[in-house]
C-alpha positions as CSV (number, residue, x, y, z in Angstrom):
1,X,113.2,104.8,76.0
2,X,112.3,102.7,79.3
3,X,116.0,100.4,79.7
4,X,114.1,97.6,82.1
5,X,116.7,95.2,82.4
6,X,118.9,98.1,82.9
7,X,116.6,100.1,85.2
8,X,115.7,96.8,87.4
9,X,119.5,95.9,87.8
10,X,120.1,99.6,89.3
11,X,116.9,99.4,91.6
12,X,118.4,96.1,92.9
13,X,121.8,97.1,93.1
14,X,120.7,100.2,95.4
15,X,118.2,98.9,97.5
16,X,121.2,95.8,98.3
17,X,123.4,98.3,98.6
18,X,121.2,99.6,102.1
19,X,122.4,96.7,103.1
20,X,126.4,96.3,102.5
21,X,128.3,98.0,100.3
22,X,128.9,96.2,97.4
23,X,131.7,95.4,95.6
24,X,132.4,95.3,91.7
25,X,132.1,91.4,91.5
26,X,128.9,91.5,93.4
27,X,127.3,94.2,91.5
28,X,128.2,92.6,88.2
29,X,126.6,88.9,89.8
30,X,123.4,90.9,90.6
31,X,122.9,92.2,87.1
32,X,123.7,88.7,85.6
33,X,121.1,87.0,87.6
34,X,118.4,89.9,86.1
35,X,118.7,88.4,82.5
36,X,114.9,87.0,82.4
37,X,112.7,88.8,79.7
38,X,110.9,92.1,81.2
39,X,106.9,91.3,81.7
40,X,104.4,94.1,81.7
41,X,101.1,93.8,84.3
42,X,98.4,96.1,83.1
43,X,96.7,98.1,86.5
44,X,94.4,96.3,88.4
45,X,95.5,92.4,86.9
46,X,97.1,89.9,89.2
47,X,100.4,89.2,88.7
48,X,99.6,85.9,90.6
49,X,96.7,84.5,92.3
50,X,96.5,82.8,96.0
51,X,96.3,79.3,95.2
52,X,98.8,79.2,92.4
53,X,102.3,77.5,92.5
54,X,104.8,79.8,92.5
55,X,106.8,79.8,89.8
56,X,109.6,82.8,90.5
57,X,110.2,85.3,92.6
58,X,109.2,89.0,91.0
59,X,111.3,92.1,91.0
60,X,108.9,95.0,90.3
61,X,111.2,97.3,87.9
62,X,108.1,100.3,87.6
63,X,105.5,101.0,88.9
64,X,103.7,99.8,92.3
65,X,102.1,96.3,93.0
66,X,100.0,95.4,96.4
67,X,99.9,92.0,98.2
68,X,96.8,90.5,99.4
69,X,94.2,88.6,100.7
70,X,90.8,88.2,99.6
71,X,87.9,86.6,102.0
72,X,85.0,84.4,100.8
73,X,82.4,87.3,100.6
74,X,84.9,89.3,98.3
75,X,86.3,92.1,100.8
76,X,90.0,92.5,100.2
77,X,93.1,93.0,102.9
78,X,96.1,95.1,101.7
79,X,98.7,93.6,103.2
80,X,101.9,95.1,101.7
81,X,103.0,97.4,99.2
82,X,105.6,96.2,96.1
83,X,107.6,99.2,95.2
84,X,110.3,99.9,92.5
85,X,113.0,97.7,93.8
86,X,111.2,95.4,95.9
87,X,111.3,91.2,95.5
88,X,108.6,89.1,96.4
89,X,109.2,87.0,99.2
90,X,112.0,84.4,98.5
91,X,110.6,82.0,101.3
92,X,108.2,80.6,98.5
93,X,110.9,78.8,97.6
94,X,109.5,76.0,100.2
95,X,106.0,76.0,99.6
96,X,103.7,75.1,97.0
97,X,100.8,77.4,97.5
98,X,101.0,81.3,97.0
99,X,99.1,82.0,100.6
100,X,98.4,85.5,98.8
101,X,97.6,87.3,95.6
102,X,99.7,89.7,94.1
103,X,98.2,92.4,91.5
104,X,99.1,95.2,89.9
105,X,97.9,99.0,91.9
106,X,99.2,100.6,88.6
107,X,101.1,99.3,85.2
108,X,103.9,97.6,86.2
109,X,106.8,96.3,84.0
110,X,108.8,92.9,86.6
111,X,110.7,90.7,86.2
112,X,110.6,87.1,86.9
113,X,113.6,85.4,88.6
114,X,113.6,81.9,89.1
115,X,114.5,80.8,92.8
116,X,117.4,78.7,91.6
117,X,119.1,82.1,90.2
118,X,119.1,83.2,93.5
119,X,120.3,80.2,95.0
120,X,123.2,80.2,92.8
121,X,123.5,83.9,93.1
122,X,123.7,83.6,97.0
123,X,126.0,80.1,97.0
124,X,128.8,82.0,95.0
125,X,128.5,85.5,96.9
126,X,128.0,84.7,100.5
127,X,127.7,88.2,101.5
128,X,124.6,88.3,99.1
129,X,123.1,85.2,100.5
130,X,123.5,87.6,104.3
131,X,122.1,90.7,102.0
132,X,118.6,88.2,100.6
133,X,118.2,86.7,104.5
134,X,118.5,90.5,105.8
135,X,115.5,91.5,103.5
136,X,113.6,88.4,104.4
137,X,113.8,89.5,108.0
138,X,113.4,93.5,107.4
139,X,110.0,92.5,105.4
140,X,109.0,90.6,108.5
141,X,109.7,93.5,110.8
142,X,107.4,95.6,108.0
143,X,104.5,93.0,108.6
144,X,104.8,93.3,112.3
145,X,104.6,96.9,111.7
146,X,101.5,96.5,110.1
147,X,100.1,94.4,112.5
148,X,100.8,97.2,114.9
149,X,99.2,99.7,113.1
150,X,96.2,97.8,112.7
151,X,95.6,96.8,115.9
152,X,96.7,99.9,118.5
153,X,96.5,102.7,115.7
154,X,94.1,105.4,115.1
155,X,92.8,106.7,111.7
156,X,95.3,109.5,111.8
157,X,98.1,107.6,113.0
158,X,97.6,104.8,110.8
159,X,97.4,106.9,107.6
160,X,100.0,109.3,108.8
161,X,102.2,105.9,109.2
162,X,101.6,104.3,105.8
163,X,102.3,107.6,104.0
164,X,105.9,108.1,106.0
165,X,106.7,104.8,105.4
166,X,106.1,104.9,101.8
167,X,108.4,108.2,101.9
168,X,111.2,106.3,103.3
169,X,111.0,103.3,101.0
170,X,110.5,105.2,97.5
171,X,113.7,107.5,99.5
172,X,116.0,104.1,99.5
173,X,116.0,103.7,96.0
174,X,115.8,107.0,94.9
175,X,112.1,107.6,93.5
176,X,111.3,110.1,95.9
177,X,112.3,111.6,99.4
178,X,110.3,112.6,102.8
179,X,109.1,115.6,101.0
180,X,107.3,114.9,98.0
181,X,106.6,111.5,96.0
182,X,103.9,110.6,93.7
183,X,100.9,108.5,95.2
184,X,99.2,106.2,92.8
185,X,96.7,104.9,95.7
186,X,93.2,105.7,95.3
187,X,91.0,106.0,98.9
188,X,89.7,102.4,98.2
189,X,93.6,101.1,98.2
190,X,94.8,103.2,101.5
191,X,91.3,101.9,103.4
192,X,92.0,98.6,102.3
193,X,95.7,98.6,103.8
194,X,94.5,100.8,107.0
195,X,91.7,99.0,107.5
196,X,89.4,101.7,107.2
197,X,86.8,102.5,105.3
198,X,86.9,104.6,102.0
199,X,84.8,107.5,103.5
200,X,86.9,107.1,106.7
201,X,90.3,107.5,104.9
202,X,88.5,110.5,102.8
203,X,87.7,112.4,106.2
204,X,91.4,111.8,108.0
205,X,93.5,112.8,104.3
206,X,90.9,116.1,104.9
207,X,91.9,116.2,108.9
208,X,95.5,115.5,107.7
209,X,95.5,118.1,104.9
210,X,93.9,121.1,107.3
211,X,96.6,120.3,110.2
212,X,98.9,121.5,107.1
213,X,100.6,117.4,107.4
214,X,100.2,116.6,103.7
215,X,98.9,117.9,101.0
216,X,98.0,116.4,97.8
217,X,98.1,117.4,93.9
218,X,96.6,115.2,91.6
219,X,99.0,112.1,92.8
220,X,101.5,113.9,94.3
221,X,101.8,113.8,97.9
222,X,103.8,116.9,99.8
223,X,104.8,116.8,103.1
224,X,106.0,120.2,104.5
225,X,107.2,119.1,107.5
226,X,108.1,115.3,107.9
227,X,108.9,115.3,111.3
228,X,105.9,116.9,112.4
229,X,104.0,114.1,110.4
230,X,106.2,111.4,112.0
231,X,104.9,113.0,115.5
232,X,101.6,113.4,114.7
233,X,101.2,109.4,113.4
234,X,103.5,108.0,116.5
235,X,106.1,106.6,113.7
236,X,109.3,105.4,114.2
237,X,111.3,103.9,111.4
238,X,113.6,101.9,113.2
239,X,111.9,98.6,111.8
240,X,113.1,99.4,108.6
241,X,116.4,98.9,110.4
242,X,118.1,101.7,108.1
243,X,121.3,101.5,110.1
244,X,122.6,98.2,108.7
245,X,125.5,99.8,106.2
246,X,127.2,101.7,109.3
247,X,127.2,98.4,111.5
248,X,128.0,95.4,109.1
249,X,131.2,93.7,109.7
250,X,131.4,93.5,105.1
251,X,130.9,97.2,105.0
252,X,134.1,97.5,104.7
253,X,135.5,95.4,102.2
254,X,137.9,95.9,99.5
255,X,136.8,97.5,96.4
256,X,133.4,98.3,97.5
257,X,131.4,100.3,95.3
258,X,128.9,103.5,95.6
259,X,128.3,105.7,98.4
260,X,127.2,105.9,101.9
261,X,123.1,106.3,102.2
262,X,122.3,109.0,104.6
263,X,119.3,107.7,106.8
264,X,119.1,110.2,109.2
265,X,115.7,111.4,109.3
């Protein structure tokens, strides 16, 4: 049976601990902040419209979510993934608009944690407080990424991109490694986050697959060679700014828990 609470708490615990390493008290705070009831999104429903208030920031527990924007005439704008793991941006603690839509690419079980939690979470564990701002600023590095990738990037490189960076994400919390990880996208969702179109993204996964990059099975993604695939798609990963355990000052503190990621690619 599917633990949520349970399996949320771990995500969060690991995906913190890329940041510091934690110790007891803080991993016990984390999981006492996660006490909200477990929702369920069914694929394809928005888990909250542009427009809206926000009401809570959401920690997507299974499954994979997408952020975006809509225009007038309908056509729709990726603009980030929500893996397992993953918290919607904190900053809408300071407006009163959601300047986006969040749905549901797949089922998704989340929870809903209100932005006082947090507060309080970060207040009494400053080194948490350091851990939330870090993720703020690594999910801004992601977007200029994006932007990048959009702008100078061809087809190739852009899908070749996406598909590493997803790698490395699903890697950090332990649903998946540069080798293999299931794919729940379908060619509409990877044109809409390339910018491409549907039959482009078709013809580049087929240019991808014959240069023996990727290949897929049903929706799993393989990657024989990851390094050849970074090449190939001009990646670097150094705006996920994996490096942050090795270098923090509070890495080091007494009675840390859990052990040292290896990032090395």
């Amino acid at each position: 049976m599917y633990d949520g609470h349970q399996g949320a708490a771990d995500l969060l615990v690991r995906r913190f601990g890329n940041y510091v390493r934690l110790t007891s008290e803080e991993d016990a705070a984390i999981r006492r902040t996660l006490a909200g009831p477990l929702r369920l999104a069914k694929a394809r429903r928005d888990l909250i419209a542009e427009g809206a208030r926000p009401r809570a920031a959401f920690l997507i527990a299974s499954g994979w979510a997408c952020q975006f924007k809509t225009l007038e005439d309908g056509r729709r704008q990726i603009v980030g993934f929500l893996l397992p793991g993953d918290i919607t941006d904190l900053n809408k603690l300071v407006v009163n608009r959601m300047d986006h839509s969040i749905a549901a690419v797949t089922e998704v079980r989340y929870l809903e944690v209100s932005f006082d939690a947090f507060q309080r979470l970060a207040a009494d564990h400053p080194r948490l407080s350091e851990v939330l701002w870090w993720q703020t600023l690594v999910s801004l590095s992601v977007q200029r990424e994006w932007t990048a990738n959009l702008g100078q990037r061809n087809a190739l490189e852009r899908l070749g991109s996406l598909l590493c960076e997803l790698a490395l994400r699903l890697r950090a919390v332990g649903l998946g490694g540069k080798e293999r990880y299931d794919l729940p996208l379908t060619q509409t969702d990877l044109a809409e986050a390339t910018g491409l179109t549907a039959v482009h993204v078709n013809r580049t996964l087929q240019q991808l697959r014959a240069s023996g990059l990727i290949s897929l099975s049903g929706k799993v993604l393989h990657i024989p060679n990851f390094a050849a695939l970074q090449k190939a798609s001009l990646y670097s990963a150094d705006y996920l700014h994996r490096d942050r355990p090795g270098t923090w000052r509070g890495d080091a503190v007494a009675g840390a828990t859990g052990p040292r990621e290896d990032h090395s690619l």
